[in-house]
N, C-alpha and C positions, 0 to 999 in steps of 0.2 A: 367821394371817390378818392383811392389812396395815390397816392404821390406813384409814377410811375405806371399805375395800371392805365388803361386805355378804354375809351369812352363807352358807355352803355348803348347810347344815342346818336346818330350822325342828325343835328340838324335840316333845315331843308334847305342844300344848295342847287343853285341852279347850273345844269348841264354846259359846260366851256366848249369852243368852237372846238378845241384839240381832241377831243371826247367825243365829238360829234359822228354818229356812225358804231361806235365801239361796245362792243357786249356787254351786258349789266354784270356779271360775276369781275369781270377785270377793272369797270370803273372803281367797281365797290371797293376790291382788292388797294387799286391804284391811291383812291382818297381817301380810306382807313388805314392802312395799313396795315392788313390783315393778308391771309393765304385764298387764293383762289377756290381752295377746298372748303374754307370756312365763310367763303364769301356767296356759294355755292348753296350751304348748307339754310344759312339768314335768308337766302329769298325760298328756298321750297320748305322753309318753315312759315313765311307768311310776312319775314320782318322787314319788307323790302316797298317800298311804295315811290310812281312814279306822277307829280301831278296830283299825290293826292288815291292812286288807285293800286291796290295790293300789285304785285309782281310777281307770278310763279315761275316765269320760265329764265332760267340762269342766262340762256342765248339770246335772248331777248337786246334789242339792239336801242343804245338810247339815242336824243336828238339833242342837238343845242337849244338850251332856253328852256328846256324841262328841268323838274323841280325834284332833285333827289330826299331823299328819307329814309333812312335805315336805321332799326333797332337791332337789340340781339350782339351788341360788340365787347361787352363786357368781355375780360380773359384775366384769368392769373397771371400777377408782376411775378411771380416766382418759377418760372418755367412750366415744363411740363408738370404732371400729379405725379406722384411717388404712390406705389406700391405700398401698403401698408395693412397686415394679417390682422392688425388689433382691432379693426375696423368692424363691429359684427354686421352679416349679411344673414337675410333669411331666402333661401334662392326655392322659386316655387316650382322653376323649371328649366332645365341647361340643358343644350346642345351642343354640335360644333357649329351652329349659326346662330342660336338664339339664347339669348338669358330672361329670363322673370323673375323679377324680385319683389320684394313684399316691402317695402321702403318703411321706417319708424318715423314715427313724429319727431321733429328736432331733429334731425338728418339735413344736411344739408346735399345737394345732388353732387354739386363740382364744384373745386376750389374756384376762386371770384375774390373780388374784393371785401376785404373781411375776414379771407375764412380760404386759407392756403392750405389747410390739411385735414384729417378725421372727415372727408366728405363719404357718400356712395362710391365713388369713380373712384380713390384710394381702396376703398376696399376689394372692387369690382376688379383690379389691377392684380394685387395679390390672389384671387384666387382663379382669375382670367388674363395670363398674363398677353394672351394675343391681341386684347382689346386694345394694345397701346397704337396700333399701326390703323385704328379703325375711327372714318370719319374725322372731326376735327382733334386735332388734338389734345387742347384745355379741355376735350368733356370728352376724353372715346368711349366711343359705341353707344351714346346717349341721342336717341331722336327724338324724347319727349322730358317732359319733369315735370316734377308735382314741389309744390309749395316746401320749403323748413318745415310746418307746421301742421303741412297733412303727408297721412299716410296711407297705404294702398301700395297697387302693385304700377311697375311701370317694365316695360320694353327694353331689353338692352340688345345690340346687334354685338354679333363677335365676328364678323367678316365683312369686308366692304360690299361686297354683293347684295348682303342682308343688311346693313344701312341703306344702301339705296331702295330695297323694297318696302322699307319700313318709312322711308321719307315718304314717296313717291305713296303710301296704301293712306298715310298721314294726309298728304293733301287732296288725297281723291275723298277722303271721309268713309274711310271703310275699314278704319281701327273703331273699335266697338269703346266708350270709356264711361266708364256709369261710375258713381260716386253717392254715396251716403252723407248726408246735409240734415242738420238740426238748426232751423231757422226761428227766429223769433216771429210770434206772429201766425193768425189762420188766414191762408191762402185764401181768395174768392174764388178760385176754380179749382176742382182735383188732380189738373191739368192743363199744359201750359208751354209754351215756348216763349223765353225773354231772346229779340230781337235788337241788338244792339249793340252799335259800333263800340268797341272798348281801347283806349290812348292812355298815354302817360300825362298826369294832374302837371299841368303848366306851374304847380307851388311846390308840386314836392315830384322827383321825378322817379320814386322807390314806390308810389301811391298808381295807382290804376286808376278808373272812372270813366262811365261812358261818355265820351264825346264824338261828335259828326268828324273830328279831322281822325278819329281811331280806324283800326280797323273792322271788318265784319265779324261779327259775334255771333253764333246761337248758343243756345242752352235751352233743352226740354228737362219737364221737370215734371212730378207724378207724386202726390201726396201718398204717403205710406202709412201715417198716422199721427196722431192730433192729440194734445196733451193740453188741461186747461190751466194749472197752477204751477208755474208759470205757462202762461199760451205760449206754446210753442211748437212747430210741427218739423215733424222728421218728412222728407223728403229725395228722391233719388231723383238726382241729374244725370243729364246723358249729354255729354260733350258735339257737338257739330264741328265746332271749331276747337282751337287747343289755343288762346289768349291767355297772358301774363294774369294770373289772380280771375280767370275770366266767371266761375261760380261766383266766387264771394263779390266781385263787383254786381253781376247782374241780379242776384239775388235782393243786392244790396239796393238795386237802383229802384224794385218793385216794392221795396218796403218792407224785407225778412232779410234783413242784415244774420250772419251765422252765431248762434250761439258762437261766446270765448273769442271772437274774432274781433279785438283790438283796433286794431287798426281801422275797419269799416266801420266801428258803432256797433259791435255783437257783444261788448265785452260787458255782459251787466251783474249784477252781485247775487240776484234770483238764481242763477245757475253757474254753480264756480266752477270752470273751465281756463284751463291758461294756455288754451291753443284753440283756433279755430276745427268746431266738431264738420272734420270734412274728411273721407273716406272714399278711395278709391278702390270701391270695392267689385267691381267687374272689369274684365280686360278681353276684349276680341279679335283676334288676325289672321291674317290668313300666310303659314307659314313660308318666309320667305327662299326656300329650297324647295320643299314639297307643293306648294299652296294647301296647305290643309288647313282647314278651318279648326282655329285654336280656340278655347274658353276657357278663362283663368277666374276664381273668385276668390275673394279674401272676409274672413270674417272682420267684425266691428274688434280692432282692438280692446285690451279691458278699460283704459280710463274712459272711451269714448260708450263702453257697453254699460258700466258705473251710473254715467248720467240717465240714460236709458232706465236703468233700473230704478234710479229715486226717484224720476219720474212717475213712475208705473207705480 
C-alpha cells in the first residue's frame, strides 16, 4: 500500500459502548474515514460484515461487542480522477442514465493505489463529464468491475438515480453477468455451480481464496467445449454474486485454474497467454428510468479468439 493511500481492509474490530445503537453507514464513515456515500455504497456491494455475516442494509443499527469488518476502502492518494480524452473507450451503449462499455484487457477500472491515471473512469470523465457528481467519488458511476486482466462489458450509471438502481438490481441478483473462461482441465459434469465462501489469503492480502470467514459466493458454469492437446475446456460462468477475482478463485478451487492466469496456477507454457482467458461476454438489466429489459453481448476479443483457434 503506497504512503498516504488508505486501507483496502478494516480489520475486525469490535463495536465501542459510544457506537452502540448507531447505523452501520456512519460507524463505517466514523472509523475509516471515508464519506457516508462511500460507506453506503461498501455494504450494498456486499463488503461489509457483522459477526462474521454480510450486511446489506446501510440503516442497519450496530450493538456494542459486535465484530466489525469491511472491505472495499481502497481510494486514490491523488484526489479525485481527472478527465482524460486519450483514454480509448469502446462504448456499446449511452444514454442520459446509462453507459455500456466494452472494457480491454490491461485497463484498469479506477485509479487506486498504483495506478493514479490512464484508468476507465479517466476516460469515462472525458467523454461523460456528468459522471463526476455520480456515486462515490474515487470511481463515478462505477457499480461493478472486472479484473486489469479481463475484458467484457461492464455498467456505468450517469445519474444518481440510476446508481442506485443498479446497486440495489446488483444485490437483488438480477443483473444477468456471463463470462467466457478457458480452464485447464475436463470438467466431471457439463454442469455445475461452485458454492463457496471467497476472503482475502491471510499471506497475501491482493490474493483471493475460498475461505469459511469469506463471504458467499456462487458461480454456475456450463461447458461449451473440450479441447484434448492441451486438455483444456472453455466454459461460460454466470455470476450470482459479484466477489473480488470471484471466477478465477472458484474455478480454481475445483481444480480448472484459468488458462494464462498467474496468479492462481493457470499460467502454464502449453498455452501462451499473458493474461487470464476470461471474458465478459453477456450483460443483463433491467433499465434503470424505463425498467426495460437490457441485453448487451460482446464478442471473444482477438488474442483471447487466437488461443481458440490453435486449439481447434
Amino acid at each position: 500500500m503506497s504512503e498516504g493511500a488508505a486501507p483496502s481492509h478494516l480489520s475486525a474490530v469490535e463495536i465501542p459502548r459510544v457506537l452502540d445503537g448507531e447505523r452501520i453507514d456512519r460507524v463505517i464513515s466514523m472509523l475509516c474515514g471515508t464519506t457516508r456515500s462511500r460507506a453506503s455504497q461498501i455494504v450494498a456491494s456486499g463488503g461489509v460484515r457483522i459477526d462474521g455475516k454480510a450486511v446489506l442494509t446501510r440503516s442497519r443499527r450496530v450493538a456494542e461487542g459486535e465484530v466489525l469488518e469491511v472491505d472495499g476502502l481502497a481510494e486514490s492518494a491523488h484526489g479525485p480522477p481527472e478527465a482524460d480524452a486519450g483514454v480509448p473507450l469502446t462504448v456499446v451503449h449511452a444514454d442520459e442514465h446509462l453507459v455500456v462499455v466494452d472494457k480491454s484487457a490491461g485497463m484498469t477500472v479506477h485509479p487506486g493505489a498504483g495506478r493514479a491515471a490512464g484508468t476507465l473512469v479517466n476516460g469515462l470523465l472525458a467523454a461523460f463529464p456528468d459522471l463526476a457528481g455520480v456515486g462515490d467519488p474515487g470511481r463515478p458511476g462505477i457499480v461493478h468491475r472486472l479484473d486489469a486482466g479481463t475484458s467484457g462489458l461492464m455498467a456505468v450509471a450517469r445519474t444518481p438515480e440510476a446508481y442506485e438502481s443498479l446497486v440495489q438490481q446488483l444485490a437483488a441478483r438480477t443483473v444477468a453477468r456471463r463470462y467466457l473462461a478457458l480452464a485447464w482441465g475436463r470438467f466431471e459434469s457439463p454442469e455445475g455451480v461452485v458454492d463457496a465462501p471467497v476472503g482475502r489469503s491471510g499471506g497475501d492480502r491482493t490474493r483471493m481464496t475460498v475461505s469459511a470467514r469469506g463471504r458467499p459466493a456462487r458461480t454456475r458454469y456450463r461447458v461449451e467445449q473440450e479441447f484434448g492437446d492441451p486438455e483444456v475446456t472453455l466454459v461460460e460462468c454466470r455470476l450470482e454474486t459479484g466477489r473480488t477475482h470471484q471466477v478465477r478463485v472458484h474455478l480454481t478451487a475445483i481444480g480448472h485454474p484459468l488458462v494464462g492466469d498467474a496468479r492462481y496456477g493457470g499460467d502454464r507454457p502449453a498455452v501462451a497467454l499473458r493474461r487470464p482467458f476470461l471474458h465478459a461476454w453477456r450483460l443483463g438489466l433491467d433499465h434503470p428510468a424505463t425498467g426495460e429489459r437490457l441485453e448487451f453481448t460482446s464478442p471473444l476479443p482477438p488474442d483471447l479468439e487466437e488461443v481458440l483457434e490453435l486449439l481447434r
